[in-house]
Every structure is written in structure tokens, then in C-alpha cells.
C-alpha positions in Angstrom: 72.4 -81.9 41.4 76.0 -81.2 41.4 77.5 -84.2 39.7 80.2 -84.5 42.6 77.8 -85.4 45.4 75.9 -87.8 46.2 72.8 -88.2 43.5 69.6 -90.0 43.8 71.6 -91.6 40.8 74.2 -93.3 42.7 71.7 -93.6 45.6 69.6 -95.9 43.0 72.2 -98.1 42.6 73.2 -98.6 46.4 69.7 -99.5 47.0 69.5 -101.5 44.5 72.7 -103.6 45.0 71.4 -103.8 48.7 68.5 -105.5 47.9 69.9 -108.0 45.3 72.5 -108.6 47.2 70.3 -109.5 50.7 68.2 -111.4 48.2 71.4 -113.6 47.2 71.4 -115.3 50.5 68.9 -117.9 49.3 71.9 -119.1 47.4 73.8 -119.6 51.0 70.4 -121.5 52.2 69.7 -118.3 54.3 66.6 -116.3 53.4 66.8 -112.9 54.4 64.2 -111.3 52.5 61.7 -113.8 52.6 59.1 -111.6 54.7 58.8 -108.9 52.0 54.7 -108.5 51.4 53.2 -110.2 48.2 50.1 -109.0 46.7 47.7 -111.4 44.6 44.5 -111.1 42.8 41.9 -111.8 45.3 38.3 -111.8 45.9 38.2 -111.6 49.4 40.3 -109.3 51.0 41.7 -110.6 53.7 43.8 -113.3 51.3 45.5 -110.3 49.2 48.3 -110.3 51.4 50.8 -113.1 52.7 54.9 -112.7 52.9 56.5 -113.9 49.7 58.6 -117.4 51.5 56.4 -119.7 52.7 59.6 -120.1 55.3 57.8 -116.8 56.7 54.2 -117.9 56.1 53.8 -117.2 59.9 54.0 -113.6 60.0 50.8 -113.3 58.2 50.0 -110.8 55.3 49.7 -107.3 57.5 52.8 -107.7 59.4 54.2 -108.8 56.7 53.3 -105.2 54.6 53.8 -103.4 58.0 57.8 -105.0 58.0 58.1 -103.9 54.2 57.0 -100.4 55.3 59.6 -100.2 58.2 62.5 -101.3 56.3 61.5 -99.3 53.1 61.1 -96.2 55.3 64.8 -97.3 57.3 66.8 -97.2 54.0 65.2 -94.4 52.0 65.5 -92.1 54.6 69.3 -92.8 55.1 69.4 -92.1 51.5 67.3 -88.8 52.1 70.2 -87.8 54.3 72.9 -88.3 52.1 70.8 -85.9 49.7 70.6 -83.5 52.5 66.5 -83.3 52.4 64.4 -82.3 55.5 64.5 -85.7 57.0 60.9 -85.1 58.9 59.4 -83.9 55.9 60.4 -87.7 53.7 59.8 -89.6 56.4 56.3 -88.5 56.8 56.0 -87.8 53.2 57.5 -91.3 52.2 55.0 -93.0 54.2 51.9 -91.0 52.7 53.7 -92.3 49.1 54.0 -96.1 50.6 50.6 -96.3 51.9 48.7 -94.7 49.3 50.5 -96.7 46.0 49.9 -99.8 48.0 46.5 -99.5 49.0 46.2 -98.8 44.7 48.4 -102.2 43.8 45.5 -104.0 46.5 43.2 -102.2 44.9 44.1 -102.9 41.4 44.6 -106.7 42.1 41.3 -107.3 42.7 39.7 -110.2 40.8 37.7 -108.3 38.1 40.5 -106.2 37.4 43.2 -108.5 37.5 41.9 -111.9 36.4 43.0 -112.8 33.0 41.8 -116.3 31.9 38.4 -118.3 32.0 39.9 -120.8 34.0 40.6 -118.3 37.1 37.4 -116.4 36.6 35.4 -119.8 37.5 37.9 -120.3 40.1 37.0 -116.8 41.9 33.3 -116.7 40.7 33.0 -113.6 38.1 31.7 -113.3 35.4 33.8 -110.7 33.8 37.0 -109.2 34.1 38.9 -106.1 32.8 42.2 -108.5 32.6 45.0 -106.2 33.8 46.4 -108.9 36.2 47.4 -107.1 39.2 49.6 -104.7 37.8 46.7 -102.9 37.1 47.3 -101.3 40.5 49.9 -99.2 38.7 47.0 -97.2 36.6 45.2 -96.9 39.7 48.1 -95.5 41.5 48.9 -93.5 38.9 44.5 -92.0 38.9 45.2 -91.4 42.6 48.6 -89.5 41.8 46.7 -87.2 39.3 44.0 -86.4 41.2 46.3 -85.5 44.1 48.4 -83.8 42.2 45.7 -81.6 40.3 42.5 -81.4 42.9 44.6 -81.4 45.8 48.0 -79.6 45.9 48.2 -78.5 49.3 48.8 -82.2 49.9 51.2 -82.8 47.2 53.0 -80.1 48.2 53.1 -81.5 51.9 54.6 -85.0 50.5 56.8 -83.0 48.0 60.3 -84.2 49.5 59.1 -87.7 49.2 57.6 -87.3 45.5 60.7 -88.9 43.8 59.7 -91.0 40.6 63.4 -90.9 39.1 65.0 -92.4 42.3 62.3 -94.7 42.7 62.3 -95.9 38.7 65.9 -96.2 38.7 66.2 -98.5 42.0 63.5 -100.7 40.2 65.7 -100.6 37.3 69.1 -102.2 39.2 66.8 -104.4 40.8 65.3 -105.6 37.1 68.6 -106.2 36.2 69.2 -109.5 37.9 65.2 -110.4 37.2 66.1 -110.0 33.6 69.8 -111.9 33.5 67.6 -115.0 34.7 65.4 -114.6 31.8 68.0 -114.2 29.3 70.1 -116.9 30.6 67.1 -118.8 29.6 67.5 -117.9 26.1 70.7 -116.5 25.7 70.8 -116.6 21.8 67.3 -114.7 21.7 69.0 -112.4 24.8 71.6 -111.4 22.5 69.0 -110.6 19.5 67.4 -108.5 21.4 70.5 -106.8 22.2 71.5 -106.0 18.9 68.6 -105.2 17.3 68.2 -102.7 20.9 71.1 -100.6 20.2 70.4 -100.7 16.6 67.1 -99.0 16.9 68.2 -96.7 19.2 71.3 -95.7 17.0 68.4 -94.8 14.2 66.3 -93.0 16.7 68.7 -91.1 17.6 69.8 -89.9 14.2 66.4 -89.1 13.4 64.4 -87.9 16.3 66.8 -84.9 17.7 67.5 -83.4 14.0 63.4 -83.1 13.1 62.7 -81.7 16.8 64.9 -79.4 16.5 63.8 -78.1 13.1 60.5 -78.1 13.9 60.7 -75.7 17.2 63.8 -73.5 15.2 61.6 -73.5 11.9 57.6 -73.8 12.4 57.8 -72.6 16.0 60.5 -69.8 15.8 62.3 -71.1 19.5 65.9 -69.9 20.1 68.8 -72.6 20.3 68.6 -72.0 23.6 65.2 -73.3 24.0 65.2 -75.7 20.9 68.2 -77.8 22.0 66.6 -79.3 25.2 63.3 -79.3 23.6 64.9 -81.0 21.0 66.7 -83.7 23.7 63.8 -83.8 25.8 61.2 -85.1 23.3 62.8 -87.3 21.7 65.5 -88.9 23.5 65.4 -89.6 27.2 62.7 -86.7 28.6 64.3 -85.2 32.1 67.2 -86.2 32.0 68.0 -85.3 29.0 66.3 -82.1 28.8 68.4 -81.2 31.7 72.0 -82.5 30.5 71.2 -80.7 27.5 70.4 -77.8 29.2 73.3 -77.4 31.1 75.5 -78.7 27.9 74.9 -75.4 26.3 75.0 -73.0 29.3 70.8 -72.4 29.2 69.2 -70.5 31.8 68.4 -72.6 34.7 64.4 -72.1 34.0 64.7 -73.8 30.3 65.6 -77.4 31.6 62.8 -76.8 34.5 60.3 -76.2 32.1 61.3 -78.6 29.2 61.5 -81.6 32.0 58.0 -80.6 33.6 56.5 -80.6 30.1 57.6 -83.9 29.9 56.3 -85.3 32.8 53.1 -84.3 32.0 53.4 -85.9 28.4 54.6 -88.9 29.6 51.5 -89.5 31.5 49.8 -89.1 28.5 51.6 -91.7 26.7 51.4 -93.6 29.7 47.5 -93.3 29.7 47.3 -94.3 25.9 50.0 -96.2 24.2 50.1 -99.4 26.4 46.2 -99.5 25.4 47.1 -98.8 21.7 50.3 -101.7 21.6 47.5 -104.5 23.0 45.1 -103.5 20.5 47.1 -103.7 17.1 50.4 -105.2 18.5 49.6 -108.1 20.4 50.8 -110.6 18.0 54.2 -108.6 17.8 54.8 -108.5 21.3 58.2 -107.7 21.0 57.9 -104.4 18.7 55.0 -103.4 21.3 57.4 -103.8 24.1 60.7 -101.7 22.4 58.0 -99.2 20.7 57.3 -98.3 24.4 61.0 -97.6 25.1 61.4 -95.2 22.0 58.1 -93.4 22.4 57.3 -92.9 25.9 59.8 -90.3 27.9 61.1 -90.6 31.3 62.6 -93.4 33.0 59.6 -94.0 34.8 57.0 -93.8 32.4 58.8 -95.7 29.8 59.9 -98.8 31.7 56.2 -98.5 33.5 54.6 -98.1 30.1 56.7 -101.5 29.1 55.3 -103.6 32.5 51.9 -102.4 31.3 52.1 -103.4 27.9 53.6 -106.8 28.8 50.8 -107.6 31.5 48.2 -106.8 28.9 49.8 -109.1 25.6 50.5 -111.7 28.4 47.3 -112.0 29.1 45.4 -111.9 25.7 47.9 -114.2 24.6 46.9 -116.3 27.9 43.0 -116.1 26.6 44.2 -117.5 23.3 46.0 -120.2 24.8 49.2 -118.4 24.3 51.4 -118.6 27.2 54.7 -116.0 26.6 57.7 -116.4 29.5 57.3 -113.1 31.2 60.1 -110.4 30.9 60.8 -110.4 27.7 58.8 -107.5 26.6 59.3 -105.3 29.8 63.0 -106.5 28.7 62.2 -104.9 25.2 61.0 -102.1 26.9 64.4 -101.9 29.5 67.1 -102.7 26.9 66.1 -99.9 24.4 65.8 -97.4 27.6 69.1 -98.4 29.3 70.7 -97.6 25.5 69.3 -94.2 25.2 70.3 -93.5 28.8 74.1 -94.5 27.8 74.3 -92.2 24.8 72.9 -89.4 27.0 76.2 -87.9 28.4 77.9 -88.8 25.0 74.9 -86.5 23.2 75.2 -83.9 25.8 79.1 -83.5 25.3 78.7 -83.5 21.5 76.5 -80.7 22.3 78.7 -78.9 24.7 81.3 -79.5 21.9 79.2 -77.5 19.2 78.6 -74.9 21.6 81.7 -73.4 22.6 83.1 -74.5 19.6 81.0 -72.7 17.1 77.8 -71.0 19.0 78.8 -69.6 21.8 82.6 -68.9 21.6 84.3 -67.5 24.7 87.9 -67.8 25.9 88.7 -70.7 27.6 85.5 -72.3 27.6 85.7 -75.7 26.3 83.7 -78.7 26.8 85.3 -81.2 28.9 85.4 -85.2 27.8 84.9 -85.7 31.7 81.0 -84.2 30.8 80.3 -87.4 29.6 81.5 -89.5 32.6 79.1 -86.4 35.0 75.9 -86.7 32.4 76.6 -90.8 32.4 73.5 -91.9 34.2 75.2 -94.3 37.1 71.7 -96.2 37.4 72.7 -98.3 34.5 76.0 -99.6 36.2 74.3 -101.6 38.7 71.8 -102.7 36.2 74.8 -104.5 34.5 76.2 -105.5 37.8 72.8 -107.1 38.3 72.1 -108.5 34.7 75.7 -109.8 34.4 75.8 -111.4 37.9 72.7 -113.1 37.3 73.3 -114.1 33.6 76.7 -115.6 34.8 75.5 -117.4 37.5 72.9 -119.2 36.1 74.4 -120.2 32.3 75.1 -123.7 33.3 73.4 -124.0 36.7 72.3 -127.1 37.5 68.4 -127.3 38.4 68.5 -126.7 42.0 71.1 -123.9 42.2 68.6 -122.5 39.3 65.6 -123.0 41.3 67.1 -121.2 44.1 68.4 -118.1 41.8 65.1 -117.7 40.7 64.0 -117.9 44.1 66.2 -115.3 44.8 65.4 -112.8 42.3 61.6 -113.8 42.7 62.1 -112.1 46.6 64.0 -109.5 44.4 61.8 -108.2 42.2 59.2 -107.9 44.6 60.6 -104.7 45.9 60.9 -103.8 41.8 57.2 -103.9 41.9 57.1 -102.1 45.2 59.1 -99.0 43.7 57.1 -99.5 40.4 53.9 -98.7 42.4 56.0 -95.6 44.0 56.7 -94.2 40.8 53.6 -94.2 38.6 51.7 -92.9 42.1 54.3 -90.1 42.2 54.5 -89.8 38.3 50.9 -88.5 38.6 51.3 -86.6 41.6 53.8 -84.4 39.9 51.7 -83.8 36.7 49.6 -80.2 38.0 48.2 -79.2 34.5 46.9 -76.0 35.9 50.3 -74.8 37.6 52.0 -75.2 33.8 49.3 -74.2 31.9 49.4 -71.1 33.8 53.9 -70.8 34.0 52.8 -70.5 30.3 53.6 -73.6 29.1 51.6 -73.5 26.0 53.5 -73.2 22.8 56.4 -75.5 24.2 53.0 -78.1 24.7 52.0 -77.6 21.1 55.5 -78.0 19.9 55.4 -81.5 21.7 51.9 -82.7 20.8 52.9 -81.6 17.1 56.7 -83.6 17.3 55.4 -86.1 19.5 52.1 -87.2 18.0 53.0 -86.2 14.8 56.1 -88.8 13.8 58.2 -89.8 17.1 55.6 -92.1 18.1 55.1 -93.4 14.3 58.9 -93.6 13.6 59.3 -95.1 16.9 56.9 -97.8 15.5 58.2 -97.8 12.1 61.9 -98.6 13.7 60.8 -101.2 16.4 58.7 -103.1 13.3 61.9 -102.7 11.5 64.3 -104.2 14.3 61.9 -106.3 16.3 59.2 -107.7 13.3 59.0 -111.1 13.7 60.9 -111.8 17.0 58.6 -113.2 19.4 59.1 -114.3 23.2 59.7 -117.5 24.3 56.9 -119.9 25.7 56.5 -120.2 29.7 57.6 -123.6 30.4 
């Protein structure tokens, strides 16, 4: 989109400065957002729903969701205007996405998924349990998005103008901000740890990741700049956005970026699918290098920071079955930090770029890169995630108990509507991935230039530089 106009970027960060600042009116003693829906893990169904405030404990659980809907549907389709979309086509679109990830996040919150200690399994009455806790509702809205998406494309192309998982993502991400200041005002020496070591790692990823990428599709695959450079940004820094900053950094062909970013959709459901999985298994007891791993292996906005609440809701709750009880946030906030730094580099990297390319590649007169790329390719998401993280962190260093209590209240009505457009994103993350349609654009030897880079050292350096950075550092006890 042309950088000038309005962006689902700058959209993300309207919306989500909307919502944080509604939810601020606890502070005032008014609570405006109090009837948002809440889902818990239930066994019975007609408990999974209830409004988050007990002040609103009246409107029940369905009018609750129906009111979430409504005002979901309100704002997202004023922002659909402003991107000049067919406003019929979101609307009905939008609610197919609302109705459908929900539905998964009810689904997914039932008790033998969700359940994660022997204590609540007695409490509900099962006898086993596959312990997602009821964020488990994101894999099952990301199934449903897949098998739309693959076995039923008539129907994802009908909910195509709604089908948004980078405006979705990046809301949830402004929104985290302020979720994540509370928690690092909590520990604000470990906050500032995690920092550091963040934009170290990312510093190294950088510096290793493009350069091998790009030799390996120049060298082993026998790809023309024009095709290696976003390869090369699109694997192993930031997926989409990358790929496509890159793309237009050197002056590729409009189809290059298209393909590069759709390739990495599809791989970052893979990832997606896997990885979380593989961090529980091996990493639990290094729940910190589990949670930044996820930010310097998995690509996309989306998938990343969803690959980070996944990870953190399964470590939480083995630790939980060891009588281990970790503050949550910490490790999505791994996850978050390390993202939000590649994101910043990303116009920087696609300027350098832009640089080297009219400077040396592709010489013509007058064409020079501009130091304004980097404000255009700056991804304006991560603005309001400061605004939210700083406001937040400011606001509660020093706080006595009760204004405390009621920022956390706050952000608690907050963050609901993160999970909401959490849910909206892995469903439409899956939706998106049609393996037949690229398979058949003939996406093959950019695939096996990915499975080979990907698979074959950015998820093991990844590893390698979150052990290095993050060994050792572990999240601070609930309570």
C-alpha cells in the first residue's frame, strides 16, 4: 500500500490506542469496557461465557459475545473504509472471521483440552487432559482456517476482504504493549535484561541469517538478485513484510514480493504447527530461550507472536504440573521484544538495500535511494506498542496497591480484545495458506530453497543465539 495513505499499519495502531485507552477509564472509577466477552475452560457449556467485570455480570455470557461482535464489527469496518475495501464484502466477511475463530477459542477451552493441573481436573471431573489451557482455541482456529482455506476456497474467497492476519496481529500487538509494561514494571531490572539481551540477538541474527540466505539461493539454487534479495529478507528476517520492503527496495517486479510473502505464510504455519511443540519438549526448563527462539525462527508477525502465546501457555502449564508457577507474559514478552526489534531494523535493512542498488547494481541517473525509505518501510505498529508499554510501565513504577490493582484491571479488560484478535489471526493465518494454488503458481524451487535455509540452520542458529542471550534467565514466580 502506498506508504502515504492510510495503512492497515497506522489503522493497527488507532485501534489499538482506542482500546487501551477506553480500557484506562477504570483508572477514573468508570468502566467502559467491562462487558467485553470472557471465555474459560469449562465443562458445561453454558458457563464458557460471562462479561469480563463482574460490574456487568448482568448481561450474561451471549449478550455479552453478541456486544463484542457489534462493536468489533462498528470499528473494523470504519477502518475498512479508510482502506477503501468493499464495505459489504468485510462486513459480512468480518463476521464469518468473528464467529468462526470464536466458536474455535470455545471450542478449544474445553476442559480436556484446556485443563492443566490435577487440582482442576478433580475440580471438573476428567480424567485426562491435553493441557493447552484455553489458548488452545488458537490451534483449533487455525485447523478450521486450513481446511477452509484448502478444501473450501469458494468460501475463502467469499470472506477474502475480511481475511486480514497482519492488521489483526498488529492491533493485538499495541494492545500487548500496555499488558506487557504492567509485567515489566513488576520486574523492571529483569524487563531491562530482557531488553538487552533482545536487541543483542537480533543484531546477531541479522548479521548472520540474510548473508547465508542469500548465498544459498545465488549459489546452490542459481536465483537472480532480483529474486534472492527478498528471499533472502523474507526467510530470515521478518517474512511479509520484509519480503515486500525488500522487494520494492530494489525495484523487483511486483510478482517477486507476492510470491516470496505467500511462501512465507505457508511456512509459518508450519513452524507454527511444530516448533511451539518442539520448545515444550526440550525447552521447558529454559522458558525464556523457548519464548525468543520463537521470535527469531518463526516468520510473520502473526505467526511469530502466536507461536510465542503458544509456547508460553504450554511451559506455564508443565511448569504448573511440577509445581512451578511462572508470572505469565514473560515468555510471549520474549517472543514480542525480539519481533518488535526485527520489525525496527526493517526499513533501516531495506534502505541499506535500496542504497546498494542504485548505488552499485542497478545504476541509473538520478535514481537514488532516499533516507525518507526508512521512515515509509518503518512499521508504525510498533509506535503504539511503545506508547502502550511506556504508558503502562510509567504509570505503575511506584503505584501504590490500589491504583496497581486497578491498572491491572485495566489492562486485564485490555488484553481481552488481544486474545480476541489473536484468535482472528491464527483462523485467518490458515485460511490464507492454499497449498494447491502455490504449488501449482509454481512455487516449488523457492519452497525447497526455504525448507533447505529454514530447516537447515535459521531455526538451529536461531536456537544457538537465544541459548546464547537468554540461557539461564528465567521468569519470575506468579505471586
Amino acid at each position: 500500500m502506498d506508504p502515504k495513505g492510510v495503512s492497515e499499519d497506522w489503522l493497527s495502531v488507532w485501534i489499538g490506542l482506542l482500546v487501551f485507552v477506553l480500557a484506562l477509564g477504570v483508572l477514573g472509577g468508570v468502566d467502559v469496557l467491562g462487558w467485553v466477552v470472557a471465555t474459560t475452560v469449562w465443562i458445561d457449556a453454558s458457563k464458557a461465557l460471562a462479561p469480563l467485570s463482574k460490574g456487568y455480570a448482568g448481561l450474561g455470557g451471549m449478550a455479552a459475545l453478541i456486544a463484542t461482535y457489534v462493536a468489533l464489527l462498528v470499528v473494523m469496518t470504519a477502518g475498512a473504509y479508510a482502506l477503501k475495501a468493499d464495505l459489504k464484502r468485510f462486513a459480512l466477511g468480518f463476521t464469518a472471521v468473528f464467529w468462526i475463530s470464536y466458536l474455535c477459542w470455545i471450542a478449544g477451552s474445553y476442559a480436556n483440552f484446556a485443563v492443566t493441573t490435577p487440582a482442576d481436573m478433580q475440580r471438573f471431573g476428567i480424567s485426562w487432559s491435553l493441557k493447552l489451557t484455553n489458548e488452545g482455541g488458537f490451534i483449533v482456529a487455525l485447523a478450521a482456517g486450513l481446511v477452509i482455506g484448502n478444501f473450501f476456497p469458494g468460501f475463502a474467497g467469499w470472506m477474502k476482504e475480511a481475511v486480514r492476519p497482519e492488521w489483526y496481529i498488529k492491533t493485538a500487538i499495541v494492545i500487548l504493549g500496555g499488558f506487557l509494561g504492567m509485567t515489566a514494571a513488576a520486574q523492571p531490572i529483569l524487563a531491562k535484561s530482557v531488553m538487552f539481551r533482545g536487541l543483542a540477538a537480533i543484531i546477531e541474527a541479522y548479521l548472520i541469517y540474510w548473508a547465508v540466505v542469500y548465498f544459498v539461493a545465488r549459489k546452490w539454487f542459481g536465483f537472480s538478485r532480483e529474486w534472492s534479495a527478498p528471499l533472502a529478507s523474507g526467510i530470515s528476517i521478518c517474512g511479509v513484510s520484509a519480503a515486500i520492503a525488500t522487494g520494492s527496495a530494489i525495484r523487483a517486479r511486483p510478482m517477486v514480493p507476492i510470491m516470496v510473502a505467500s511462501l512465507v505464510v505457508v511456512f509459518a504455519v508450519v513452524e507454527l504447527l511444530i516448533l511451539p511443540f518442539a520448545a515444550n519438549a526440550f525447552l521447558a526448563r529454559e522458558p525464556m530461550v523457548a519464548g525468543a527462539w520463537m521470535g527469531l525462527a518463526v516468520k510473520t508477525d502473526g505467526a511469530a507472536v502466536a507461536s510465542g502465546a503458544i509456547t508460553e501457555s504450554l511451559i506455564v502449564a508443565s511448569a504448573a504440573a511440577e509445581g512451578i508457577n511462572y508470572a505469565k507474559g514473560w515468555i510471549l514478552g520474549a517472543t514480542t521484544m525480539v519481533k518488535v526489534f526485527i520489525d525496527i531494523f526493517i526499513g533501516i535493512w531495506a534502505f541499506i538495500l535500496a542504497w546498494i542498488w542504485t548505488t552499485y547494481i542497478e545504476v541509473r541517473p538520478g535514481d537514488k535511494a532516499r533516507i525518507g525509505e526508512i521512515w515509509e518501510r518503518f512499521p508504525k505498529f510498533i509506535i503504539g506498542y511503545l506508547v502502550t508499554f511506556l504508558v503502562i510501565l510509567f504509570l505503575a513504577l511506584g503505584a501504590t496497591p490500589a491504583t496497581t490493582a486497578k491498572i491491572r484491571s485495566a489492562m486485564g479488560e485490555a488484553n481481552a480484545f488481544r486474545g480476541i484478535f489473536f484468535v482472528m489471526t491464527f483462523f485467518t493465518i490458515g485460511v490464507m495458506s492454499n497449498f494447491k494454488k502455490l504449488w501449482e503458481e509454481g512455487i516449488g524451487k523457492l519452497a525447497a530453497v526455504y525448507l533447505v535455509c529454514l530447516f537447515g540452520f535459521v531455526i538451529w542458529v536461531g536456537l544457538v543465539i537465544s541459548w546464547v542471550f537468554f540461557g539461564g534467565v528465567k521468569p519470575p514466580l506468579a505471586g
